[in-house]
N, C-alpha and C positions, 0 to 999 in steps of 0.2 A: 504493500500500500504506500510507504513510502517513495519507492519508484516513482510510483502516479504523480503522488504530490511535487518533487523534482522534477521531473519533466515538463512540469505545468509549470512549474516556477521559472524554470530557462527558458522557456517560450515565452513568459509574460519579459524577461528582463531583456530578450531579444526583439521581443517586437517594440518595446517602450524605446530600445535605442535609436533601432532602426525607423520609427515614426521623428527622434527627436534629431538624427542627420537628416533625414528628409525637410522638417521644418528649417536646420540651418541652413541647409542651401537656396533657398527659396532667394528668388534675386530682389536686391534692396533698389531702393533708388540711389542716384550720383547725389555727392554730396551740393554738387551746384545746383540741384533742381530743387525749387523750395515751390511752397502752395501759393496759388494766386488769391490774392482777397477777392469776391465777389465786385462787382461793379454796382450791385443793387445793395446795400449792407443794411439798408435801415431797416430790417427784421420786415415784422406785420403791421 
């Protein structure tokens, strides 16, 4: 029964990493691009 429990265990600590390189690589913007303020700003 142990078994079970271990191999469940290395498949959750593998999938958790492999989910959180996936999320590092994700492409950022350039540091020169910054957000545009609206042209309309005065809300409602």
């Amino acid at each position: 029964m142990w078994i079970v429990s271990f191999i469940v265990a290395v498949l959750f600590v593998l999938g958790s990493a492999l989910i959180l390189l996936r999320s590092a690589k994700m492409p950022k913007s350039p540091d020169n691009v910054k957000a545009q303020p609206y042209e309309d700003d005065d809300g409602f």
